[in-house]
LUMFIDREN-176957 format. One line per 10 residues: their letters; for each residue y, z, x of N, C-alpha, C. Coordinates in steps of 0.1 Angstrom, whole numbers, plus 5000, padded with zeros to 4 digits. Atoms other than C-alpha are relative to their C-alpha. Example, Ala and Ser with C-alpha at 12.3 -4.5 7.8 and 13.67 -1.06 7.14 Angstrom:
BEGIN
AS> 4988 5000 5009 4955 5078 5123 5012 5000 5009 | 4989 5000 4991 4989 5071 5137 5011 5008 4992
This chain:
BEGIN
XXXXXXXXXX> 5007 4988 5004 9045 7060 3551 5008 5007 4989 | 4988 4996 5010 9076 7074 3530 5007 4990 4999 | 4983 5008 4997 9110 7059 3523 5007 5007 4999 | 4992 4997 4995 9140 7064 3525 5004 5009 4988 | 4989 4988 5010 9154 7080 3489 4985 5015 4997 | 5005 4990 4996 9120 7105 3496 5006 5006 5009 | 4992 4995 4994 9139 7115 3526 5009 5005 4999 | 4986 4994 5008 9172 7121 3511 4996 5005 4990 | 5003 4989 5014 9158 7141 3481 4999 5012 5007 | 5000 4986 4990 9145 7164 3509 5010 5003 5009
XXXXXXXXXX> 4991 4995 4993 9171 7169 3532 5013 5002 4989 | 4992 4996 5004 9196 7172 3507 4993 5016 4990 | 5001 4988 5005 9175 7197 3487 5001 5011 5011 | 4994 4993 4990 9177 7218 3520 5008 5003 5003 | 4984 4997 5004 9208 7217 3522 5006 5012 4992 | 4994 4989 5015 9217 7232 3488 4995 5009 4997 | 5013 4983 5007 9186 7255 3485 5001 4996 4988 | 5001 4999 5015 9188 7242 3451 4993 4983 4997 | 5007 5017 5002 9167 7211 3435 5010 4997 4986 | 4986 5013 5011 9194 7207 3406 5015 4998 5003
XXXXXXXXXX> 4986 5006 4994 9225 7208 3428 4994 4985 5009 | 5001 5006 4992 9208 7185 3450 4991 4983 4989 | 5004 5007 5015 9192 7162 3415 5013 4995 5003 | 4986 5008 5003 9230 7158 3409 5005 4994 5013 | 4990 5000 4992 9245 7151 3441 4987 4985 5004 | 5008 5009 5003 9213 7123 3443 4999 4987 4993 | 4999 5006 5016 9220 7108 3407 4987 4997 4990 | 5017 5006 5004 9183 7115 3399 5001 5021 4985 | 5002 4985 5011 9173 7144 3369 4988 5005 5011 | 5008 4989 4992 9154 7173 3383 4988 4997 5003
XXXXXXXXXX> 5020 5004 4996 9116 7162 3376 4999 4985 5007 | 5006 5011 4992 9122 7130 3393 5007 5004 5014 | 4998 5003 4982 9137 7142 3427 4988 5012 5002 | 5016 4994 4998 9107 7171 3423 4991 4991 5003 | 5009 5009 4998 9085 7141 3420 4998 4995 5016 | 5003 5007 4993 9094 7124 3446 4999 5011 5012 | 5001 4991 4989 9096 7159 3469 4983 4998 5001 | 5014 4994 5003 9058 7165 3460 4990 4992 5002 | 5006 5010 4997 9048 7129 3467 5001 4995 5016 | 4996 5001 4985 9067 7135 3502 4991 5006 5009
XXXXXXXXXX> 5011 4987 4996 9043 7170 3507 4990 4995 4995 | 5012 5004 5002 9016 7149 3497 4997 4988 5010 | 5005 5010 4990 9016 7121 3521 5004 5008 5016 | 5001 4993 4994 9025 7146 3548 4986 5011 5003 | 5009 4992 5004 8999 7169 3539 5002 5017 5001 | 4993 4982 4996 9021 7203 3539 5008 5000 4989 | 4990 4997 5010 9044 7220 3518 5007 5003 5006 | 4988 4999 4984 9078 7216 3527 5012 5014 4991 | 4991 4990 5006 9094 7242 3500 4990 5015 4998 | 5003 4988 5008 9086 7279 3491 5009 5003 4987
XXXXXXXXXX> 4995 4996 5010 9098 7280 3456 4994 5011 4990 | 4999 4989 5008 9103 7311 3433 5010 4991 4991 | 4990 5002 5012 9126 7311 3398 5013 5002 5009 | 4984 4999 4993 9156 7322 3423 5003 4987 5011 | 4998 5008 4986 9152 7304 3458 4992 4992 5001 | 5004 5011 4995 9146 7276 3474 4998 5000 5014 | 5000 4994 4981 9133 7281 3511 4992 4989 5006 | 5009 5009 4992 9118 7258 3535 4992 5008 5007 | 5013 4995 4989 9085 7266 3552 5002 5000 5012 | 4999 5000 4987 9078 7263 3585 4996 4985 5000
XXXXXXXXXX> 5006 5014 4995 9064 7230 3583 5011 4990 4998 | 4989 5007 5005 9094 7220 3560 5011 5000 5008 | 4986 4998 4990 9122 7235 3590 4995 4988 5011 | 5002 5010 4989 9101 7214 3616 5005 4984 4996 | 4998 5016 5007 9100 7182 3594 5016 4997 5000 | 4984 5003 5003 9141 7185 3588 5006 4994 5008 | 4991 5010 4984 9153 7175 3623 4994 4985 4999 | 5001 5010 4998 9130 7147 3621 5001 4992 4987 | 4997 5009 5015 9138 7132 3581 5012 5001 5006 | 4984 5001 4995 9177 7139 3595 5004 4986 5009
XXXXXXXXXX> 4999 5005 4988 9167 7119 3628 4999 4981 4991 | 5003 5015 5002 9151 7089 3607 5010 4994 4990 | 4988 5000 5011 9177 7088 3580 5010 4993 5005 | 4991 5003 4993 9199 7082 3604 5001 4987 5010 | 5006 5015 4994 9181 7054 3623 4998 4990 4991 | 5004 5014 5008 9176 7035 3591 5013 4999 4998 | 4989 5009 5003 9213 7037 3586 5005 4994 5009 | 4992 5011 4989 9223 7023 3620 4994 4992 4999 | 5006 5010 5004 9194 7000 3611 5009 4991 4991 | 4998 5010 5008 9207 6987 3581 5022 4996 5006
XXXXXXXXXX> 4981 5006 4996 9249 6986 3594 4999 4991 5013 | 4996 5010 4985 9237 6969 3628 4993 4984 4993 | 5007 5013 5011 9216 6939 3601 5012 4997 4994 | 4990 5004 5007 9247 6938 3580 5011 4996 5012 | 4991 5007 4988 9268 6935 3614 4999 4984 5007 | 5005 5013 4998 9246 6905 3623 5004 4992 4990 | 5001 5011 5006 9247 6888 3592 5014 4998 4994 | 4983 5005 4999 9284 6893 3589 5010 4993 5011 | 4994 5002 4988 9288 6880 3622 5012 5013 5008 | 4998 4989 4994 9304 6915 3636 4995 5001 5012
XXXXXXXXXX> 5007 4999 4988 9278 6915 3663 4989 4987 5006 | 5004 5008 4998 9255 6892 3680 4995 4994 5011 | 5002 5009 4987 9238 6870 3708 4990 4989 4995 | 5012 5015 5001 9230 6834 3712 5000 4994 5014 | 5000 5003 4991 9220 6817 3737 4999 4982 5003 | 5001 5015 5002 9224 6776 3739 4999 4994 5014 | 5002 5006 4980 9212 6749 3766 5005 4988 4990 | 4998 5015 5001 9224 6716 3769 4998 4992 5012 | 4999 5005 4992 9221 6686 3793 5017 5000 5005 | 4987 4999 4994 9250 6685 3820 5011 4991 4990
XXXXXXXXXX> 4987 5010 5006 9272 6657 3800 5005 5009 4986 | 4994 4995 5010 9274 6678 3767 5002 5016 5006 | 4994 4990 4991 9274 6710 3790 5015 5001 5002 | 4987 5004 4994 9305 6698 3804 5012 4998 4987 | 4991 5006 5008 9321 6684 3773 5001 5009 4984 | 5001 4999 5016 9308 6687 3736 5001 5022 5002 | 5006 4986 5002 9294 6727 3743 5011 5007 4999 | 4989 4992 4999 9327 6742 3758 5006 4999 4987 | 4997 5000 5010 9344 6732 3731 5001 5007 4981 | 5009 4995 5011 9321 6742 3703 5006 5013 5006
XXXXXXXXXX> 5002 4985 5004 9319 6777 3717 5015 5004 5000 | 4983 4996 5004 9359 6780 3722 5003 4998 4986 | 4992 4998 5012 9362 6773 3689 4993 5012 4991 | 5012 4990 5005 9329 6797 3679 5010 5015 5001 | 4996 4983 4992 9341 6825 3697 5014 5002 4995 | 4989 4992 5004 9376 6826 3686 5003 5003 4983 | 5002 4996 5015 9363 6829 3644 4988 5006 5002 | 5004 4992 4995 9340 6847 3660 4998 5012 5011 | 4993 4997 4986 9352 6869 3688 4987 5011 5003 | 5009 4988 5002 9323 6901 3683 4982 4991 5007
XXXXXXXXXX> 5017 5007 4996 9288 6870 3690 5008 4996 5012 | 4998 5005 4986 9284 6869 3726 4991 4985 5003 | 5009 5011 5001 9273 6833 3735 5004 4991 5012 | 5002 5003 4988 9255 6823 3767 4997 4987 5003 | 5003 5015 4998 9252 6787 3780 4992 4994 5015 | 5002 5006 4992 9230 6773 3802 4995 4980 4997 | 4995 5014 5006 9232 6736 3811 4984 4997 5014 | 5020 5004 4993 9195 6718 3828 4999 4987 4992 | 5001 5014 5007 9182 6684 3828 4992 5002 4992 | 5007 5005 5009 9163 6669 3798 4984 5014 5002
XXXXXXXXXX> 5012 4991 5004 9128 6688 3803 5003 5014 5008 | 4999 4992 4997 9146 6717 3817 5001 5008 4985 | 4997 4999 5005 9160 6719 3786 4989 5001 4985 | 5011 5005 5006 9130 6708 3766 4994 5017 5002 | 5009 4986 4996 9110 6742 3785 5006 5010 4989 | 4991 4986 5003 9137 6768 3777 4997 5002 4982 | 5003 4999 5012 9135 6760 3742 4989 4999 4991 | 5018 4999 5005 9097 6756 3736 5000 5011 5004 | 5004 4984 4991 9096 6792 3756 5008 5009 4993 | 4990 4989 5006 9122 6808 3734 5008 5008 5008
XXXXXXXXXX> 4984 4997 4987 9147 6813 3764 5010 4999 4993 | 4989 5002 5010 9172 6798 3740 5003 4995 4983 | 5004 5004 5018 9178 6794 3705 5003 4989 4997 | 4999 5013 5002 9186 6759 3707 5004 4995 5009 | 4994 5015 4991 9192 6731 3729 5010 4991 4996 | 4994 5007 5003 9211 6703 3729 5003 4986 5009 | 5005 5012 4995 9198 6672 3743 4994 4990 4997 | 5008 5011 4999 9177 6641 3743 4988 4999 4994 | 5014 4997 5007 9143 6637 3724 4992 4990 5018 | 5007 5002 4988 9116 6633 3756 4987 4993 4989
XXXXXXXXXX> 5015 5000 5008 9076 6624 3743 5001 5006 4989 | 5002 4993 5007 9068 6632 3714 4997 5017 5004 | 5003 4989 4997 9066 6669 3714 4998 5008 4989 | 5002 4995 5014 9049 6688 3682 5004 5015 5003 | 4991 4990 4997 9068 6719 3694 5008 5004 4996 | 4986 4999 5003 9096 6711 3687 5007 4994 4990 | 4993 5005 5010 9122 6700 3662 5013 4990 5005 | 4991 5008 4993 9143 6671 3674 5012 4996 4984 | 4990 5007 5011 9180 6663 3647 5007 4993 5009 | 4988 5003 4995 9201 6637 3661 5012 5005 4990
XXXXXXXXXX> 4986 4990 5001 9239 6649 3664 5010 4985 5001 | 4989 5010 4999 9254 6614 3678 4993 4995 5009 | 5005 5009 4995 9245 6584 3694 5012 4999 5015 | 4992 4997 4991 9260 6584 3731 4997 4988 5011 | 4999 5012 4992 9267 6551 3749 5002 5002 5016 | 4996 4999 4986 9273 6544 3787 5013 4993 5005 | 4988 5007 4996 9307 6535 3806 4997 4998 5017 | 5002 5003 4987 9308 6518 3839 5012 5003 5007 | 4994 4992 4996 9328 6539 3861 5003 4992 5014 | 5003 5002 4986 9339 6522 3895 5018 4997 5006
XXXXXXXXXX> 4984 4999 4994 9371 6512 3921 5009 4995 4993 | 4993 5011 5008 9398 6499 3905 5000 4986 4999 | 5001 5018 4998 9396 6463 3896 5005 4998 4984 | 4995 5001 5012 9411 6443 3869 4983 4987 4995 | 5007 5011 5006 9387 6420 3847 4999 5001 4988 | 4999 5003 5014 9392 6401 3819 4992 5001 4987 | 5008 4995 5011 9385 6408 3784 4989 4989 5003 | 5009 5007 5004 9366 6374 3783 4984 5001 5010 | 5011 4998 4993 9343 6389 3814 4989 5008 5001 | 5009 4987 4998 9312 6410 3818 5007 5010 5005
XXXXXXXXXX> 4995 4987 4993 9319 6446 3828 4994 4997 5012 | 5006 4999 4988 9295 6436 3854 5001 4993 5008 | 4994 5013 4995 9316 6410 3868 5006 5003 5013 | 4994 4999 4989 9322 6411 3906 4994 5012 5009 | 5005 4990 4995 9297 6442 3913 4987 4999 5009 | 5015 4999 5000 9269 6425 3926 4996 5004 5020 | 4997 4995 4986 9285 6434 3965 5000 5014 5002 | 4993 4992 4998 9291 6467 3958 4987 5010 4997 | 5011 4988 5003 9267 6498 3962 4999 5005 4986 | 5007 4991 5013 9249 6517 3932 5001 5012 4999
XXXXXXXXXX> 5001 4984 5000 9258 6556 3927 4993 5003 4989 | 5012 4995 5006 9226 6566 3905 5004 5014 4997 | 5004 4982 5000 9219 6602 3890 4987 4997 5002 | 5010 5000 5001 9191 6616 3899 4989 4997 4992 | 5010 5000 5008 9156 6605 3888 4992 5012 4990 | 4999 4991 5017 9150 6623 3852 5003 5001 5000 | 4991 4992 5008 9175 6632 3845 5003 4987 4985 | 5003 5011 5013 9183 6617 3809 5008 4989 5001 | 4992 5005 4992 9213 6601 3824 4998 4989 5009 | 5005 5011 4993 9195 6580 3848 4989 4993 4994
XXXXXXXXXX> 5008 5002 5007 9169 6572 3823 5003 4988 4993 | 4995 5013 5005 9192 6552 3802 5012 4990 5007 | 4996 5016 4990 9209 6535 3832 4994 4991 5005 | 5011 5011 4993 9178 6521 3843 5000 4990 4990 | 4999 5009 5009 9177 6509 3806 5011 4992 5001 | 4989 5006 5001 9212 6496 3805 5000 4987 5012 | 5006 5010 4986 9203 6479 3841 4995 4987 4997 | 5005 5013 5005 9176 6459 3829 5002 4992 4982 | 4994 5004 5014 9191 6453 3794 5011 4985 5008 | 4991 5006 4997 9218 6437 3816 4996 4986 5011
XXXXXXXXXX> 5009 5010 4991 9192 6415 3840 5007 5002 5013 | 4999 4991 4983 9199 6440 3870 4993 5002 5002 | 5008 4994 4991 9178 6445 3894 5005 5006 5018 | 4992 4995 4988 9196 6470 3919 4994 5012 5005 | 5005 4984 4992 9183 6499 3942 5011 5010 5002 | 4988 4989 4996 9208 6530 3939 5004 4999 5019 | 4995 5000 4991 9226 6531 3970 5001 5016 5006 | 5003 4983 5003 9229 6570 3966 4994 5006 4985 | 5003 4992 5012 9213 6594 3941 5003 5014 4999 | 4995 4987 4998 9233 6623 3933 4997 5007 4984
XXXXXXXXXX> 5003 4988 5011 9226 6654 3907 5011 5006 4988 | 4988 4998 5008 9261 6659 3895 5010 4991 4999 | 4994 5015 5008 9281 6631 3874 5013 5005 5014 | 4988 4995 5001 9315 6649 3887 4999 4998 5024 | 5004 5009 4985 9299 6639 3926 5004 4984 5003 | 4999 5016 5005 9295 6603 3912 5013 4998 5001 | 4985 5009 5001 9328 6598 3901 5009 5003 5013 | 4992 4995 4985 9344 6620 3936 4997 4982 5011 | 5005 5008 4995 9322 6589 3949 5004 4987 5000 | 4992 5014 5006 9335 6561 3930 5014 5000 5004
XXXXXXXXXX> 4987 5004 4994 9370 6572 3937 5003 5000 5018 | 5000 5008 4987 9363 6571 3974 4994 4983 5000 | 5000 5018 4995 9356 6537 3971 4986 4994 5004 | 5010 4997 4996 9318 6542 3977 4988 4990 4994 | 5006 5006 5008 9303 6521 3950 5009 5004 4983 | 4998 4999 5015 9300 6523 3912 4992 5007 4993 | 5011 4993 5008 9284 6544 3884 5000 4999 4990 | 5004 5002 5017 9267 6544 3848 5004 5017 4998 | 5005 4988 5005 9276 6576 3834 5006 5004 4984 | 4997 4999 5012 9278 6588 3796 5011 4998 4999
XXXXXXXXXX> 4981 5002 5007 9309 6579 3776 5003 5014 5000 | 4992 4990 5004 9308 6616 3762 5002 5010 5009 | 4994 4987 4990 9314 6633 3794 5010 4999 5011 | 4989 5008 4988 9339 6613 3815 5015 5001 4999 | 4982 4997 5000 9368 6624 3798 5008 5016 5005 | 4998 4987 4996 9364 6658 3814 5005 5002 5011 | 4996 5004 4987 9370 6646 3847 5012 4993 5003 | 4988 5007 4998 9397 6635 3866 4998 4984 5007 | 5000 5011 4993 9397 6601 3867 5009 4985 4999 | 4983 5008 4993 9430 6585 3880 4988 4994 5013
XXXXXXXXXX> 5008 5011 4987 9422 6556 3905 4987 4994 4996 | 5009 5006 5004 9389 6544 3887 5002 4992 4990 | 5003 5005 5011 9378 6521 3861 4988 4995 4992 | 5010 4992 5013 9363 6527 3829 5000 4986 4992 | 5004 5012 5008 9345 6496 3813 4987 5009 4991 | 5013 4999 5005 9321 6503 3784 4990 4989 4997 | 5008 5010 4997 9288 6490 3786 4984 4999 4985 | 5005 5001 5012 9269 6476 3753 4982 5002 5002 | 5011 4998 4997 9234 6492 3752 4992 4996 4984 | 5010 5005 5006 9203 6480 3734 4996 5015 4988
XXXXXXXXXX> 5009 4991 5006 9192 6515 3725 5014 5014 5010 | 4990 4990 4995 9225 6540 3729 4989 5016 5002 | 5007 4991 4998 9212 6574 3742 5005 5010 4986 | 4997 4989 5014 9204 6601 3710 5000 5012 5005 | 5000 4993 4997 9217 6631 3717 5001 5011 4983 | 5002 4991 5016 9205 6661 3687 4996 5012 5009 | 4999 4985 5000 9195 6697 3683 4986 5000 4998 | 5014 4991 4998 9164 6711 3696 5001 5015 4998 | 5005 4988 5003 9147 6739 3680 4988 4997 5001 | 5017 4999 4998 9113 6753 3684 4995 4999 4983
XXXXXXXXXX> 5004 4998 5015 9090 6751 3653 4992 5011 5000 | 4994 5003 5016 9085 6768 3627 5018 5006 5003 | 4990 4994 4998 9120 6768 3624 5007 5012 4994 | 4996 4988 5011 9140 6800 3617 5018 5003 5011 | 4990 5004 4996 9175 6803 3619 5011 5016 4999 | 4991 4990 4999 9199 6835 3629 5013 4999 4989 | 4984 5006 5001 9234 6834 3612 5007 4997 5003 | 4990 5005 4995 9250 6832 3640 4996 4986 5004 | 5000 5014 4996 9232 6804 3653 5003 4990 4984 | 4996 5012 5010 9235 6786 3616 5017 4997 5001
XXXXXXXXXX> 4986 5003 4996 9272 6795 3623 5005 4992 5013 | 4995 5010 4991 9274 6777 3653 4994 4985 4999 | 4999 5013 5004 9258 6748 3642 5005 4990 4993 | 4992 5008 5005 9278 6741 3617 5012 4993 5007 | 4993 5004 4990 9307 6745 3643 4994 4989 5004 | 5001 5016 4995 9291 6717 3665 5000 4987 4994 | 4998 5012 5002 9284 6692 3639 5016 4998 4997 | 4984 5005 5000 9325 6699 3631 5007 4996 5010 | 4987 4998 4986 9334 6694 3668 4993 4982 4998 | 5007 5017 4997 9310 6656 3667 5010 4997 4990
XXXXXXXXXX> 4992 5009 5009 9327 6649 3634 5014 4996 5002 | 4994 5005 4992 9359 6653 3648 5004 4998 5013 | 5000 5013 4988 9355 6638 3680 4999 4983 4996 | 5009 5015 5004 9336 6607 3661 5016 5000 4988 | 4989 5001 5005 9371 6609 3640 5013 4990 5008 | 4996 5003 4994 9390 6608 3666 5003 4988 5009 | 5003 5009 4993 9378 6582 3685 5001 4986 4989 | 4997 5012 5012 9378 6558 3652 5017 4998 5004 | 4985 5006 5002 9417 6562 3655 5002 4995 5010 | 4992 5006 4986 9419 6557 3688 4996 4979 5005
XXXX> 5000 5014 5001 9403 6523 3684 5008 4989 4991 | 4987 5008 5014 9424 6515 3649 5014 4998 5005 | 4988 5002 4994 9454 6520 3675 5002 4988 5007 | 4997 5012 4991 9443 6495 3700 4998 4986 4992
């Protein structure tokens, strides 16, 4: 209806009682902060001055109007300092989902490193299987995910981030380089994750990639069960490479297992995409935390 340097022409001419102290203190010449008063009492539909050659006086309509040009003046500036807070990262909220394995691993990470070049953006994490994760982010619960691509879904925006293999987790045993990882298991119970989850998804693949045909023995919900499981001596498990180094696991052994079709793990957003700064700021962060992990892991193979 108005703006803003309409507003400040008038409350400062109030002020001063004068329209050429209040011109200068503006940086406008007299007939244009007049103008713009006159254009203010015209979309109002009142007169907000009583002027004579001496004084400058506010009406009655103009005393009323003052508290409230003062009130909004003032709401556009915390407007515009809490917008410049955001996009200077100053202030903020995100909210990120991921499946339990990068939950556990890749996310912490990321946001430890977020939060401390950021310390002012608060940033909430929840962790849900595959189409939990899928919901939240078609529903605008969170501003991005960080999981698996499911069905097609024209919803959403699927980037892979990294390609994420399986390790066979089970009692200690030794077996030779020249043997299958799956050499000597065909006695030994199956510790499964639950069905859907993305996790048991591509162990079924890995399974029959491998010309297994085994019925879980147990099916449990939390990797960090599994492995408690394995190191009692209970059986064996498929579970992601990128989340097994989170856990303590002394007394097991860790064979990786060559998949046909490694699981894609990328960044879900809703479409049409639109991107905060902080979340563009933390994406950059995550792909720096993949690139050095996928770094890392290069050397550690150029060692052995």
């Amino acid at each position: 209806m108005f703006h803003q340097r309409q507003l400040q022409a008038f409350v400062l001419t109030a002020e001063m009682a004068s329209f050429t102290r209040a011109a200068k203190e503006i940086h406008l010449s007299q007939p244009a902060l007049s103008y713009l008063i006159r254009k203010l009492e015209e979309e109002l539909g009142i007169v907000l001055f009583a002027r004579n050659t001496r004084t400058v006086m506010l009406t009655e309509g103009g005393a009323l109007f003052l508290g409230h040009a003062r009130r909004i003046l003032a709401d556009m500036a915390l407007a515009l300092d809490d917008t410049r807070n955001v996009r200077e990262l100053e202030q903020g909220k995100l909210t990120v989902a991921g499946l339990p394995s990068v939950a556990s691993s890749l996310l912490p990470r990321t946001i430890a490193a977020f939060r401390k070049r950021y310390p002012k953006v608060t940033v909430a994490l929840r962790d849900g299987l595959a189409d939990q994760v899928h919901q939240w982010v078609r529903r605008g619960e969170v501003d991005m995910g960080l999981g698996s691509p499911l069905d097609q879904d024209r919803e959403l925006d699927f980037q892979t981030l990294f390609h994420d293999d399986l390790m066979l987790v089970t009692p200690p045993r030794v077996v030779r380089r020249s043997e299958s990882p799956w050499y000597g298991l065909d006695e030994m119970p199956y510790i499964a994750m639950t069905p859907g989850s993305s996790a048991r998804h591509y162990a079924d693949l890995a399974m029959e990639h491998a010309g297994r045909e085994v019925q879980p023995t147990w099916e449990v919900s939390f990797m960090s069960s599994a492995i408690a499981m394995v190191r009692a001596k209970l059986g064996y498990a498929l579970l992601p490479t990128s989340s097994v180094d989170v856990f303590n696991l002394d007394a097991v052994t860790r064979l990786p297992v060559n998949m046909r079709e490694p699981r894609e793990i990328g960044i879900l957003r809703r479409k049409p995409l639109h991107s905060s700064p902080a979340l563009e700021a933390f994406l950059r962060q995550l792909r720096k935390q993949v690139s050095s992990a996928e770094a890392s892991e290069q050397q550690t193979l150029a060692d052995d």
